[in-house]
N, CA, C and O of each residue as an XYZ file, in Angstrom:
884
protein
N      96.351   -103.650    190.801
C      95.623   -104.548    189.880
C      96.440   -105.832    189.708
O      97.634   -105.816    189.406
N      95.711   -106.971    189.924
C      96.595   -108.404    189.931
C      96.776   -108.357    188.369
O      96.104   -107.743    187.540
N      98.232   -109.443    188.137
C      98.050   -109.660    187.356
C      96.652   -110.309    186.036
O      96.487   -110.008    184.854
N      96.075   -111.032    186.728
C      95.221   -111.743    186.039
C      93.988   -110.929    185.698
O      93.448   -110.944    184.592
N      93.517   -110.093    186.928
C      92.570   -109.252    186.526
C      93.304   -107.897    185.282
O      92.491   -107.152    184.735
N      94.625   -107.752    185.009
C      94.613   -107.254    183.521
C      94.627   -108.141    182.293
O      94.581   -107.749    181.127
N      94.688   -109.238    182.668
C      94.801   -110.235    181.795
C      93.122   -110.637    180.986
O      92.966   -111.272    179.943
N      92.218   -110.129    181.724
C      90.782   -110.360    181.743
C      90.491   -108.684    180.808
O      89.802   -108.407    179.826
N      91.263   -107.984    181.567
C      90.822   -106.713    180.749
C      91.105   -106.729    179.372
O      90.411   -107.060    178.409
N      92.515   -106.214    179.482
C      92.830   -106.937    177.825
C      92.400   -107.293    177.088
O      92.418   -106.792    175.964
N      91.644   -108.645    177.516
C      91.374   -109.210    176.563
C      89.597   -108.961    176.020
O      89.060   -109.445    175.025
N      89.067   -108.160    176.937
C      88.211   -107.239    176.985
C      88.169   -106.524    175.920
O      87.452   -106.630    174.925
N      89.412   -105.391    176.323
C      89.819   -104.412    175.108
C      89.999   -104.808    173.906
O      89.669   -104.117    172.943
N      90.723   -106.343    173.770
C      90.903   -106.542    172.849
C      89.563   -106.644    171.702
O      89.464   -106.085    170.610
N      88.596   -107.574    172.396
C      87.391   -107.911    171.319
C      86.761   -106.815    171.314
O      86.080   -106.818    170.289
N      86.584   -105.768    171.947
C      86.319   -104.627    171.480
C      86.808   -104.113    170.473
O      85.919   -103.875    169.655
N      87.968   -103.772    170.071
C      88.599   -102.937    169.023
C      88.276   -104.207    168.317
O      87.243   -103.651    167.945
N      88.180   -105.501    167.733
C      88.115   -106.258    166.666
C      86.481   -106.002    166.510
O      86.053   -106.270    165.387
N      85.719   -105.627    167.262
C      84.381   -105.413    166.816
C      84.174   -104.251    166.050
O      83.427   -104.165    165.075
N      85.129   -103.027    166.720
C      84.916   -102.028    165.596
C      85.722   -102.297    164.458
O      85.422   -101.559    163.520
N      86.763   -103.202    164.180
C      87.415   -103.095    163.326
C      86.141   -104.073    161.876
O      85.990   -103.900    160.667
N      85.536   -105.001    162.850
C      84.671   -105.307    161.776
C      83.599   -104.657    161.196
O      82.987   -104.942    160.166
N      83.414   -103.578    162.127
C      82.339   -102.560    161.615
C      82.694   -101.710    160.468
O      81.963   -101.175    159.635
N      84.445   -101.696    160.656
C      84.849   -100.824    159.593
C      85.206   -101.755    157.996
O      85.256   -101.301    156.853
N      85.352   -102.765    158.343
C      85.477   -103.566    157.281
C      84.120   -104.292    156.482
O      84.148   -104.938    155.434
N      82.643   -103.882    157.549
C      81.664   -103.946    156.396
C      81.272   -102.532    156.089
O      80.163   -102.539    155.555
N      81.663   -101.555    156.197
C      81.380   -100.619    155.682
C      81.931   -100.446    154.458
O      81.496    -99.567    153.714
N      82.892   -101.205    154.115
C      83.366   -101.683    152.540
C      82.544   -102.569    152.130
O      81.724   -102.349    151.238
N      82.688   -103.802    152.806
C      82.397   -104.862    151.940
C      80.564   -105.598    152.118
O      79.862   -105.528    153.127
N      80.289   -106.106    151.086
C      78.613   -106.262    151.760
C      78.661   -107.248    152.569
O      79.311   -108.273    152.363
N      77.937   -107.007    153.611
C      77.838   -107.928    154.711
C      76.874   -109.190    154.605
O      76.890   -110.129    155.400
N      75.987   -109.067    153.444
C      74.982   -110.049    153.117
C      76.254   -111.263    152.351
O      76.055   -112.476    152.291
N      77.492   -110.575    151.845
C      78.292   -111.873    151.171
C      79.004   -112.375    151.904
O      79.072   -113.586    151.695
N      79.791   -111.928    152.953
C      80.722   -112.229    153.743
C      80.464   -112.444    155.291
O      79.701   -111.638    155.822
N      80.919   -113.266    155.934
C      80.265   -113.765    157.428
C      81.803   -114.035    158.086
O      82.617   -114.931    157.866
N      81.836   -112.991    158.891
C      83.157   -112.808    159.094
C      83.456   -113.124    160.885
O      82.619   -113.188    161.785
N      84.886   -113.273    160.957
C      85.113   -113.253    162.318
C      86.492   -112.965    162.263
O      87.035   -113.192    161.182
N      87.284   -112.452    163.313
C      88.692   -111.396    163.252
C      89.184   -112.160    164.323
O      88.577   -112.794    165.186
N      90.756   -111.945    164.063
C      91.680   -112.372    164.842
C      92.587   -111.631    165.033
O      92.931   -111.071    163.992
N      93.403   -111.234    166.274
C      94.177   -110.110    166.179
C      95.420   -110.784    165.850
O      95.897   -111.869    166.182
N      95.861   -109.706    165.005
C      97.549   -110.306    164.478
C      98.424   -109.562    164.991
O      99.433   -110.154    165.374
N      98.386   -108.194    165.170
C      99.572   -107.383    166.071
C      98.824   -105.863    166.439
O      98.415   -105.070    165.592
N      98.750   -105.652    168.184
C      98.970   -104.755    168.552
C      99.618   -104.136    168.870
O     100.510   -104.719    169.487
N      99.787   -102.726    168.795
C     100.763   -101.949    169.540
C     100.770   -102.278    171.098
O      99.657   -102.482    171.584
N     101.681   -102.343    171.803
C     101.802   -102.061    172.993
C     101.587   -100.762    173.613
O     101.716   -100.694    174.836
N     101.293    -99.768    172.980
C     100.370    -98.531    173.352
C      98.811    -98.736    173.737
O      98.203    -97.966    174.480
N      98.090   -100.209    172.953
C      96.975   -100.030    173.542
C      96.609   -100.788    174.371
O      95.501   -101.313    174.261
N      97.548   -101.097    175.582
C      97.531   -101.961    176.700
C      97.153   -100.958    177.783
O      97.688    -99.877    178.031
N      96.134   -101.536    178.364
C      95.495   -100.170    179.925
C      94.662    -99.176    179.388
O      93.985    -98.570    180.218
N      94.544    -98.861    178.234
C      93.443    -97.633    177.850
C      92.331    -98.400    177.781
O      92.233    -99.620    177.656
N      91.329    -97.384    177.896
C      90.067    -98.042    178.417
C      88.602    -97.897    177.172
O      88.332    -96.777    176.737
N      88.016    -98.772    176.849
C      87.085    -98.577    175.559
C      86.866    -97.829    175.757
O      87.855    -97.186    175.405
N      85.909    -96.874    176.309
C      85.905    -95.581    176.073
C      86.746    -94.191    175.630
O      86.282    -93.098    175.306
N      88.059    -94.595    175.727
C      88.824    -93.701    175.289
C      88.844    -93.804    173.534
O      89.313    -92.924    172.813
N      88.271    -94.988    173.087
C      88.555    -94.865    171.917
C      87.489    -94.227    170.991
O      86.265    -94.296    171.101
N      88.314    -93.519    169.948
C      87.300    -92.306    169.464
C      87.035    -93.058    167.929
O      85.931    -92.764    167.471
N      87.845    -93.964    167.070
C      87.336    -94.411    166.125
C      88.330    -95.665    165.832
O      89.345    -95.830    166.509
N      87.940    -96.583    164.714
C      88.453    -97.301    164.152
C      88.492    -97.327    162.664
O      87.412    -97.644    162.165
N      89.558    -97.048    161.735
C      89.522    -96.794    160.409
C      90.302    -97.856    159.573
O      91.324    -98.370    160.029
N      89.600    -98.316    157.821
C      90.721    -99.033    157.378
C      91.616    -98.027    156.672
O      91.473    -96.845    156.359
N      92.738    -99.057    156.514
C      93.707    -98.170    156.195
C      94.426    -99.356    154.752
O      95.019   -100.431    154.833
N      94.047    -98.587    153.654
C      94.727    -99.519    152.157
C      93.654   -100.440    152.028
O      92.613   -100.161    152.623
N      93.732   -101.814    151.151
C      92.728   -102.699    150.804
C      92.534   -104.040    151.582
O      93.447   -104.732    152.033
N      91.435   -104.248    151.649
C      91.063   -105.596    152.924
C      91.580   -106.439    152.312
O      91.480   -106.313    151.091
N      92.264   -107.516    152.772
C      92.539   -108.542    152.307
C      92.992   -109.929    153.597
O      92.555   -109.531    154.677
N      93.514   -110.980    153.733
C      93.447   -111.459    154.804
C      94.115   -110.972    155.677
O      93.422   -111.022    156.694
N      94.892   -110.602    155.857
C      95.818   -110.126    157.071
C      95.560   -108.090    156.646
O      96.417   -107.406    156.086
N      94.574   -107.725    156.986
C      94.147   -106.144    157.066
C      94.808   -105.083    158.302
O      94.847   -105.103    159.532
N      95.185   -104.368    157.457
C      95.454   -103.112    158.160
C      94.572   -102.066    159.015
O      93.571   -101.795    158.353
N      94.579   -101.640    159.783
C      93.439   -100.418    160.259
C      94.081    -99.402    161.208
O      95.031    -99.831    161.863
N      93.750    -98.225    161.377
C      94.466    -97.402    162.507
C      93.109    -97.072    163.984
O      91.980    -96.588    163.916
N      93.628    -97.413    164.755
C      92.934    -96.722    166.083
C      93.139    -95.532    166.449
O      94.280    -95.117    166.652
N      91.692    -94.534    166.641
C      91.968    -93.278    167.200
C      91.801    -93.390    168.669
O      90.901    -94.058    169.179
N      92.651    -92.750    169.309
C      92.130    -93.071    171.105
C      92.945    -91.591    171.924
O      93.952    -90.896    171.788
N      92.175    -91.666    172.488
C      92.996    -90.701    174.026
C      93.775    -90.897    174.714
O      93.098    -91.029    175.733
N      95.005    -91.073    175.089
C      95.910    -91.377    175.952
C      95.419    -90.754    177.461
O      94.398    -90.102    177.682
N      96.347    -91.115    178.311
C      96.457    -90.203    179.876
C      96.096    -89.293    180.311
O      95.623    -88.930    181.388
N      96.537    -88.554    178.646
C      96.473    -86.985    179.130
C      95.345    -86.263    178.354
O      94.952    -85.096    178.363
N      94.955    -87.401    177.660
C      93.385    -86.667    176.619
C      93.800    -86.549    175.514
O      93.127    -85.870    174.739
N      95.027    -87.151    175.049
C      95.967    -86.573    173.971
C      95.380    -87.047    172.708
O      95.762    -88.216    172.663
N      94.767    -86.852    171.794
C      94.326    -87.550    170.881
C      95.979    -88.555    169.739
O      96.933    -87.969    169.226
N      95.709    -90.062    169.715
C      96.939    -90.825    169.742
C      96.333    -92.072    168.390
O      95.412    -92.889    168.405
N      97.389    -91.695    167.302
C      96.732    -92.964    166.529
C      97.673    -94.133    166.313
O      98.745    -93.837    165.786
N      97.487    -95.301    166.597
C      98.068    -96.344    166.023
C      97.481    -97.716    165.034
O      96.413    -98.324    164.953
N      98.695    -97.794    164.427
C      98.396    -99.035    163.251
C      98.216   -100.589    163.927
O      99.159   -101.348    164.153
N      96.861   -100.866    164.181
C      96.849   -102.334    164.025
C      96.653   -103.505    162.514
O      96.121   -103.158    161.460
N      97.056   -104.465    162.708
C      96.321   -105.679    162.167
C      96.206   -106.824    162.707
O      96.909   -107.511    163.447
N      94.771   -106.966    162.008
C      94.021   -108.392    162.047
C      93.613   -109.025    161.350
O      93.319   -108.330    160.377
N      93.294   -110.318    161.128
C      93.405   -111.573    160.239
C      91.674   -111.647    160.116
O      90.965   -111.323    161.069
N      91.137   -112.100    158.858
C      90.273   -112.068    158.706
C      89.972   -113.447    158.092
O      90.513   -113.869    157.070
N      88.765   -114.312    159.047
C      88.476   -115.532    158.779
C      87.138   -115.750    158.557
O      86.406   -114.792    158.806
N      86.402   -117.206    157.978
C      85.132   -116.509    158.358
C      85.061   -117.608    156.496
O      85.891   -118.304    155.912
N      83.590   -117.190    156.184
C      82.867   -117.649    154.914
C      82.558   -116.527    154.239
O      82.351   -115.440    154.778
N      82.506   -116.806    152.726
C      82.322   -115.713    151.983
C      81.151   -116.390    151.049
O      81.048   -117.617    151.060
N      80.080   -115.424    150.065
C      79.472   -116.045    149.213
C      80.207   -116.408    147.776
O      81.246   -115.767    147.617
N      79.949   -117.102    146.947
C      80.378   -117.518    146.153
C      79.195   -117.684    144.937
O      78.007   -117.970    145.085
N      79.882   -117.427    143.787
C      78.394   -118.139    142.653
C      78.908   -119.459    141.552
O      79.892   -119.634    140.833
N      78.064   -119.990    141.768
C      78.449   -121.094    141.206
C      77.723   -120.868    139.642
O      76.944   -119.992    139.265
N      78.383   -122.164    138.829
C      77.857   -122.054    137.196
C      76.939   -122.890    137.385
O      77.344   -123.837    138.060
N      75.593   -122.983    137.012
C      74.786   -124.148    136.743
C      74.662   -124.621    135.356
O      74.158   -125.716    135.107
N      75.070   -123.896    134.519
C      75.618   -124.703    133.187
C      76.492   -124.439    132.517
O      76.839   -123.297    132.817
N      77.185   -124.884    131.630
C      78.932   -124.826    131.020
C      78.792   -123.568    130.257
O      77.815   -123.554    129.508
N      79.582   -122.436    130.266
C      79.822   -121.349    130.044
C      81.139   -121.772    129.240
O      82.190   -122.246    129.672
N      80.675   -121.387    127.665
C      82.128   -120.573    127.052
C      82.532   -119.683    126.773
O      81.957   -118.691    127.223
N      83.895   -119.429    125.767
C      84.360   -118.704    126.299
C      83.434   -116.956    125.563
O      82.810   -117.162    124.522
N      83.405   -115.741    125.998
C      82.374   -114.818    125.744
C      81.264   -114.933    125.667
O      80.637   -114.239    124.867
N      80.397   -116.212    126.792
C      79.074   -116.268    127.231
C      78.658   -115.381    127.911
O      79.138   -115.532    129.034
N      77.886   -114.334    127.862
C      76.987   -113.724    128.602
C      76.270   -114.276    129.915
O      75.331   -115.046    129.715
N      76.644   -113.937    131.402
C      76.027   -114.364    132.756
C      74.934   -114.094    132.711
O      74.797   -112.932    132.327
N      73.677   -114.773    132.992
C      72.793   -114.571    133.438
C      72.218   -114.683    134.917
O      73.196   -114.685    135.665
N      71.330   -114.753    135.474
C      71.056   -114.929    136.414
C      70.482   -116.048    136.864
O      70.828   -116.547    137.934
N      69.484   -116.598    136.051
C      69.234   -118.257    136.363
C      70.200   -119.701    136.080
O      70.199   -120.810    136.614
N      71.073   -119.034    134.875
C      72.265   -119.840    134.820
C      73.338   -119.427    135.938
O      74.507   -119.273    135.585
N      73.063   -119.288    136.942
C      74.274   -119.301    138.209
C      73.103   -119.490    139.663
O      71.891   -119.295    139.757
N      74.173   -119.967    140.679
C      73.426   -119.735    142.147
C      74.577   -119.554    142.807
O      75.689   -119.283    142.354
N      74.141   -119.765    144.183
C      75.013   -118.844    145.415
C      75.483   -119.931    146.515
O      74.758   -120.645    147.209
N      76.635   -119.873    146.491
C      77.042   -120.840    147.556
C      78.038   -120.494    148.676
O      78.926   -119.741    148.277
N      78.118   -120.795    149.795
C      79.255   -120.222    150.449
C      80.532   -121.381    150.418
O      80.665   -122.571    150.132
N      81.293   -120.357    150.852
C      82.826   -121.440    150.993
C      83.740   -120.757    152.256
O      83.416   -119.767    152.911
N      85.096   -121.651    152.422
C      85.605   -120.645    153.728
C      86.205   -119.911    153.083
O      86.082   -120.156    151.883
N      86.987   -118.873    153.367
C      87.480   -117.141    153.063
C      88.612   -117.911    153.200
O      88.839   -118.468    154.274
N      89.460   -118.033    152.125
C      90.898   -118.533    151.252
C      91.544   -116.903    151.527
O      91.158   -115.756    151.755
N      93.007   -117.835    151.294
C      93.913   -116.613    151.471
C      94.108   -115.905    149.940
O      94.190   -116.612    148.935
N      94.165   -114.605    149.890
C      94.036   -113.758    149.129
C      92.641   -113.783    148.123
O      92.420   -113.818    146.913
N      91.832   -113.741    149.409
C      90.306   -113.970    148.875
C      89.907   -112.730    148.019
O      89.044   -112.859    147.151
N      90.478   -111.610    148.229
C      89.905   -109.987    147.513
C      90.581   -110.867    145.954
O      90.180   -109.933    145.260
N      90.826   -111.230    145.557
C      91.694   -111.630    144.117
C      90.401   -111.977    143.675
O      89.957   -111.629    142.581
N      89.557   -112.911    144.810
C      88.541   -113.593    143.422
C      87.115   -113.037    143.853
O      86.255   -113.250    142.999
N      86.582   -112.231    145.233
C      85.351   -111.499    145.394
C      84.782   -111.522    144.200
O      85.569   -111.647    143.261
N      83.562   -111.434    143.924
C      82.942   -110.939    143.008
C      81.229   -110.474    143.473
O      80.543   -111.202    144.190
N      80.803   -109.319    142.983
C      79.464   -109.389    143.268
C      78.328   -109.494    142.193
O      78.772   -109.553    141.046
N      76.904   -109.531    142.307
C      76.214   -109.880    141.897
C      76.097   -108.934    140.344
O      76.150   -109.385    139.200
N      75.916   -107.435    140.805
C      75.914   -106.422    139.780
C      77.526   -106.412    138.794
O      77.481   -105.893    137.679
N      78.971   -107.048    139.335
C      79.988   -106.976    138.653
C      79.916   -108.135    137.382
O      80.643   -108.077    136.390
N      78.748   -109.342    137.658
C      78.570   -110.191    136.981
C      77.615   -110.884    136.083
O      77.784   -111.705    135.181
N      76.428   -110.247    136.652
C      75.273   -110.447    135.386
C      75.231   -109.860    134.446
O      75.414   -108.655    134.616
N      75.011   -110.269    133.156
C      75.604   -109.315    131.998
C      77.272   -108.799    131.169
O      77.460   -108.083    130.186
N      78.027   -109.356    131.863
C      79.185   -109.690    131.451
C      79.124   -110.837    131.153
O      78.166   -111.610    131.174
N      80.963   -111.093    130.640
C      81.190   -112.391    129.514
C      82.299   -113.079    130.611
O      82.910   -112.526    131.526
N      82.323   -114.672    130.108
C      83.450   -115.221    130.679
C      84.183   -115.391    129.365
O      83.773   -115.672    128.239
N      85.580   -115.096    129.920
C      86.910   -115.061    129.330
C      87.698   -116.056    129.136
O      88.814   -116.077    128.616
N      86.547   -117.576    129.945
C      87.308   -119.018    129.472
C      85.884   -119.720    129.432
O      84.797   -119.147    129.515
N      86.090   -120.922    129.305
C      85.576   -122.083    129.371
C      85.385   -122.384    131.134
O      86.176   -122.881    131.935
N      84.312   -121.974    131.274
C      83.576   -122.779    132.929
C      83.034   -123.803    132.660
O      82.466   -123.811    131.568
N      82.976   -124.892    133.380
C      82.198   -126.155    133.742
C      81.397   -125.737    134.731
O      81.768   -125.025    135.664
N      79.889   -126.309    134.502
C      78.905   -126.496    135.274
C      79.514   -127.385    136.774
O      79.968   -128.502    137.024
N      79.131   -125.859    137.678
C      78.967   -126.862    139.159
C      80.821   -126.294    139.495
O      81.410   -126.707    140.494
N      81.411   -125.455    138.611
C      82.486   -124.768    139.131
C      82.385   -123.318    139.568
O      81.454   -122.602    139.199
N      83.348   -122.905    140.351
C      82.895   -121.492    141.019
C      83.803   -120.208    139.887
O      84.908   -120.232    139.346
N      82.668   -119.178    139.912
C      83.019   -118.068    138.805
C      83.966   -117.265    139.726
O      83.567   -116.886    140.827
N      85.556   -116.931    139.167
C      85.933   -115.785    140.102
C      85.746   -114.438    139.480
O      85.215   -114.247    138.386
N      86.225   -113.528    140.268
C      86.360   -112.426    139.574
C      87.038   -112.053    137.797
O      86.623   -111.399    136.840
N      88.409   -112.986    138.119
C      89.398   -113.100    137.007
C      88.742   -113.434    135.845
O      89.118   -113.022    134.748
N      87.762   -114.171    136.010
C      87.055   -115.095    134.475
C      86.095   -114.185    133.711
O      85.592   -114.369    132.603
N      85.956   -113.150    134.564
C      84.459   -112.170    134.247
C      85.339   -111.012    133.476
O      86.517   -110.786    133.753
N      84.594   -110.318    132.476
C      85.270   -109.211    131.248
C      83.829   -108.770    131.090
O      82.800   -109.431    131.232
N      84.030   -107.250    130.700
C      83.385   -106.729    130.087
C      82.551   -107.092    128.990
O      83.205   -107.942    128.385
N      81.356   -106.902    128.337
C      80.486   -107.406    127.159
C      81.588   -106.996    126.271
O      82.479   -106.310    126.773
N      81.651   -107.276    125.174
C      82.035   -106.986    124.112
C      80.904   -106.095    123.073
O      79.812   -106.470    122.644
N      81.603   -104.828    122.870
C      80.651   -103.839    122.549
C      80.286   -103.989    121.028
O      79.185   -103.850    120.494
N      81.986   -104.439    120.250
C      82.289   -104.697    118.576
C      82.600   -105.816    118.569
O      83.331   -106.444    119.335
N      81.999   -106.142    117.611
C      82.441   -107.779    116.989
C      83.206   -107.599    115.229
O      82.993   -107.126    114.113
N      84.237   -108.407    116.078
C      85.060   -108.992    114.667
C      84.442   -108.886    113.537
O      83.660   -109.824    113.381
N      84.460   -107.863    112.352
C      84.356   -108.111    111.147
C      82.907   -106.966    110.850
O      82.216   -106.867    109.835
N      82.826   -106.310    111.990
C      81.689   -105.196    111.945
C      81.594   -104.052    111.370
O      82.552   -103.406    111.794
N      81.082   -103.505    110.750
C      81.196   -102.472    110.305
C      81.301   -101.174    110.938
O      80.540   -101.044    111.897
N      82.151   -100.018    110.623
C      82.781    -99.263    111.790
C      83.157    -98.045    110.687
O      83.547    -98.078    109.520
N      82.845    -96.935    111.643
C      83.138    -95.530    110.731
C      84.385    -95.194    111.228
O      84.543    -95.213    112.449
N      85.723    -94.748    110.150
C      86.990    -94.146    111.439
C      86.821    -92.983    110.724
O      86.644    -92.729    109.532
N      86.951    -92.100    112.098
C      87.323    -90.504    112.042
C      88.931    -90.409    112.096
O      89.706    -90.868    112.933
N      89.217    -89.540    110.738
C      90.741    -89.191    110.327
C      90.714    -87.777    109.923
O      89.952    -87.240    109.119
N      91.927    -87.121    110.800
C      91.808    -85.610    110.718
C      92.628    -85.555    109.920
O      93.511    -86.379    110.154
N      92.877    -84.713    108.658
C      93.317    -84.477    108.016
C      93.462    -82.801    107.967
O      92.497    -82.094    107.679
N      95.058    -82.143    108.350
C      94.934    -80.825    108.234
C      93.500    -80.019    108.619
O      93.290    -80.501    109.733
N      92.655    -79.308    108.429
C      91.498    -79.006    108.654
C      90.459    -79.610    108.301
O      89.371    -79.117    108.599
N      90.528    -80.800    107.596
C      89.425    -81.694    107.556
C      89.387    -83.077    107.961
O      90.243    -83.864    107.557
N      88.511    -83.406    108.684
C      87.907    -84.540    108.910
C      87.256    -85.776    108.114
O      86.104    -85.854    107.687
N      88.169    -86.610    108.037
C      87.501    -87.727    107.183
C      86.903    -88.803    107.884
O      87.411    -89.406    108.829
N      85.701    -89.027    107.326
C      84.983    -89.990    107.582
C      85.225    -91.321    106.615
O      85.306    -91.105    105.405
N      85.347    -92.723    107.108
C      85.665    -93.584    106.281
C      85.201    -94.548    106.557
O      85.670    -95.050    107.578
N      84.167    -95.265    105.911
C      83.763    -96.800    105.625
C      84.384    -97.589    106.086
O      85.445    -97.552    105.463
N      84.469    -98.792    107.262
C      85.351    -99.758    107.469
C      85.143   -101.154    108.090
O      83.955   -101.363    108.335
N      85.789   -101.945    108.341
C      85.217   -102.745    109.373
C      86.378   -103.216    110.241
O      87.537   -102.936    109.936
N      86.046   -103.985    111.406
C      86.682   -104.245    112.595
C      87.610   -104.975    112.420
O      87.453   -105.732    111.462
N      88.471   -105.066    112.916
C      89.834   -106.456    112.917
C      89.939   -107.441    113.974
O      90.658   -108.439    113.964
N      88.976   -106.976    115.086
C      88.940   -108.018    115.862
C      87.726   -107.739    116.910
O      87.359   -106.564    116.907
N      87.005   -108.641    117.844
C      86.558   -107.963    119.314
C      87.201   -106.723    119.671
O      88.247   -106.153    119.360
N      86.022   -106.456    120.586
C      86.883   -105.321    121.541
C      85.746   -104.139    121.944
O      84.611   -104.137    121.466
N      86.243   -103.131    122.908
C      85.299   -102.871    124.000
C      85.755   -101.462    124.123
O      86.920   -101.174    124.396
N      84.614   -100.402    123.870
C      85.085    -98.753    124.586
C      86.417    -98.669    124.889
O      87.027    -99.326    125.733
N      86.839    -97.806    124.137
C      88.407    -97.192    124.499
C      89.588    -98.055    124.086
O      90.711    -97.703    124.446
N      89.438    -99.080    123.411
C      90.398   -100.144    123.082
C      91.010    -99.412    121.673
O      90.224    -98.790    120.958
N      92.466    -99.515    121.300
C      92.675    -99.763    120.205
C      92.916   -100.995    119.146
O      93.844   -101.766    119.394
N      92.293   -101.160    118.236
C      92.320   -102.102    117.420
C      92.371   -101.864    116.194
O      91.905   -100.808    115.767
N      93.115   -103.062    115.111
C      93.406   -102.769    113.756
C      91.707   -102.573    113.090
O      90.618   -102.959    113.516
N      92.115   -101.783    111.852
C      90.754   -101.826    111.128
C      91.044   -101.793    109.998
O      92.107   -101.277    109.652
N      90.065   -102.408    108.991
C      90.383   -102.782    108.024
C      89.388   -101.630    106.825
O      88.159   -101.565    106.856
N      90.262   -100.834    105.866
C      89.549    -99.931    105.077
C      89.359   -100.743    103.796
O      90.202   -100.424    102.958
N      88.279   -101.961    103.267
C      88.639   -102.459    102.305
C      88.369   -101.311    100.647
O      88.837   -101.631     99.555
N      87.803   -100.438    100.811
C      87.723    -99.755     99.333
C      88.877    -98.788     99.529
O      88.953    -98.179     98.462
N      89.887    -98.307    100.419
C      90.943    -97.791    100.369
C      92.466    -98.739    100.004
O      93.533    -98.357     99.524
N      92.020   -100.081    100.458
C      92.844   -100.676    101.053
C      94.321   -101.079    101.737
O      95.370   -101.669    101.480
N      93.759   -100.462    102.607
C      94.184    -99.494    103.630
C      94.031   -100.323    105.155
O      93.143   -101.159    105.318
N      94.701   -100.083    105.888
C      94.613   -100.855    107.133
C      95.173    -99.826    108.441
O      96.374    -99.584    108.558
N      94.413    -99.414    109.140
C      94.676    -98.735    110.842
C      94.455    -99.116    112.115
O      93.619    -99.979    112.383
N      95.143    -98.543    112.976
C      95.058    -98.563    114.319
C      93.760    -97.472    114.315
O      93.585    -96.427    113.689
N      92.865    -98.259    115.385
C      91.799    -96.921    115.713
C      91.184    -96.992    117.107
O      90.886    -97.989    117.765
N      91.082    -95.902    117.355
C      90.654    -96.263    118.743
C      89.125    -96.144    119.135
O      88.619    -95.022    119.111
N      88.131    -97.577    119.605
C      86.655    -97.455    119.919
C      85.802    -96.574    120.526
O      85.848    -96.759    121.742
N      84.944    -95.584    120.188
C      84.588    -94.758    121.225
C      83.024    -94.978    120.924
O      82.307    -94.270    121.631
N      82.521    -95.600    120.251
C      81.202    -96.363    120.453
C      80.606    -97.489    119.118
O      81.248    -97.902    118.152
N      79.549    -97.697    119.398
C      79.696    -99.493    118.713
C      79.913    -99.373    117.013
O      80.024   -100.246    116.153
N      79.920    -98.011    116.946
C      80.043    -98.243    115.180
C      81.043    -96.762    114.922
O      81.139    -96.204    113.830
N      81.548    -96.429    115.859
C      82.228    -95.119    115.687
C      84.279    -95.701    115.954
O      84.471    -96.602    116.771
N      85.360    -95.169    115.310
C      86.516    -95.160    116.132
C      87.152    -94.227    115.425
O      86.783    -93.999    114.273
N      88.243    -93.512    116.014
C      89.186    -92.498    115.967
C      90.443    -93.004    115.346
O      90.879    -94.033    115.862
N      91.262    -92.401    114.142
C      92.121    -92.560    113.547
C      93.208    -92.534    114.926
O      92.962    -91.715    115.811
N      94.272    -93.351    115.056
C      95.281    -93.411    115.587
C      97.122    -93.411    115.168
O      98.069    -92.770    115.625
N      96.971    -94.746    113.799
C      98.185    -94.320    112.953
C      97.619    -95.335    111.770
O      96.657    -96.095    111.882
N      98.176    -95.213    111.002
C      98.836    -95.748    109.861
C      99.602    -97.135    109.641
O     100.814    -97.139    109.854
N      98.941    -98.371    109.207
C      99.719    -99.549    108.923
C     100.402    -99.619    107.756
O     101.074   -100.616    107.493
């Protein structure tokens, strides 16, 4: 085999395994957001001369991000089943949503207040992904300007309690359970602890949220 005619193969082999490797990387990610194209960043020198068909799968391996990990399953010489670690660089456009009007801060997303734009795939793009269902109906956590792009980071949970709400805390006491009149000390969301305020005890606790008018004694201020 001349040199050049392995030089043709190769590189054969090569866009092969980056095709399955992109198959394995939309099987994570939705393919309607991301428009991708791969670059190889390091092969083993094990998968020089094996032939596409020997290869039995392509898997990721940890979290996509630009420079991704994956392992190749393949057959060697002898039928040997043989895995090695590649990576490849991931380039390409991603979707994006834009604000169509100024969002402050614990505004509720809607859906006609945003649209969809693409941009190119930035390095350490998994930081700011976001999808459609992670963001309608949640709050932003700052101040957006209209016509700026929402990342992941800016988006929080609804806020379940509001500051100054009225709130029952459960306090165990030896074999009994007290129930107590109270209200909130601040925002805050399922499973959070926050101060609460007992004003006919007056009395002040840590309690922890377990639904919009319910929280659990924790300690003592």
């Amino acid at each position: 085999m001349t040199p050049f005619t392995e030089k043709v193969f190769a590189n054969d082999l090569e866009e092969y395994i980056l095709e399955l490797s992109k198959k394995a990387i939309y099987n994570i990610l939705d393919q309607e957001a991301f428009d991708l194209y791969l670059e190889k960043k390091w092969f083993p020198s094990q998968l020089n001369g094996i032939k596409s068909e020997s290869i039995l799968s392509v898997n990721l391996i940890g979290q996509i991000r630009t420079y991704t990990n994956l392992s190749v399953l393949f057959l060697d010489e002898n039928e040997v089943p043989v895995e090695k670690q590649i990576q490849v660089k991931l380039a390409g456009r991603m979707r994006v949503f834009i604000a169509k009007i100024d969002f402050d801060r614990g505004t509720t997303f809607k859906r006609e207040d945003i649209q969809e734009s693409w941009i190119a795939l930035q390095p350490n793009f998994e930081k700011s992904m976001i999808q459609l269902k992670d963001l309608i109906g949640f709050e932003s956590n700052k101040t957006i300007k209209a016509g700026k792009i929402i990342y992941s980071h800016n988006v929080i949970a609804p806020t379940i309690v509001k500051k100054g709400q009225s709130i029952q805390l459960f306090k165990r006491s030896g074999n009994l359970e007290l129930t107590i009149d109270c209200v909130t000390g601040s925002d805050s969301n399922i499973g959070e602890v926050i101060m609460i305020n007992c004003v006919n005890l007056r009395k002040k606790y840590l309690g922890e949220v377990i639904s919009e008018n319910k929280a659990i004694w924790r300690k003592s201020l």
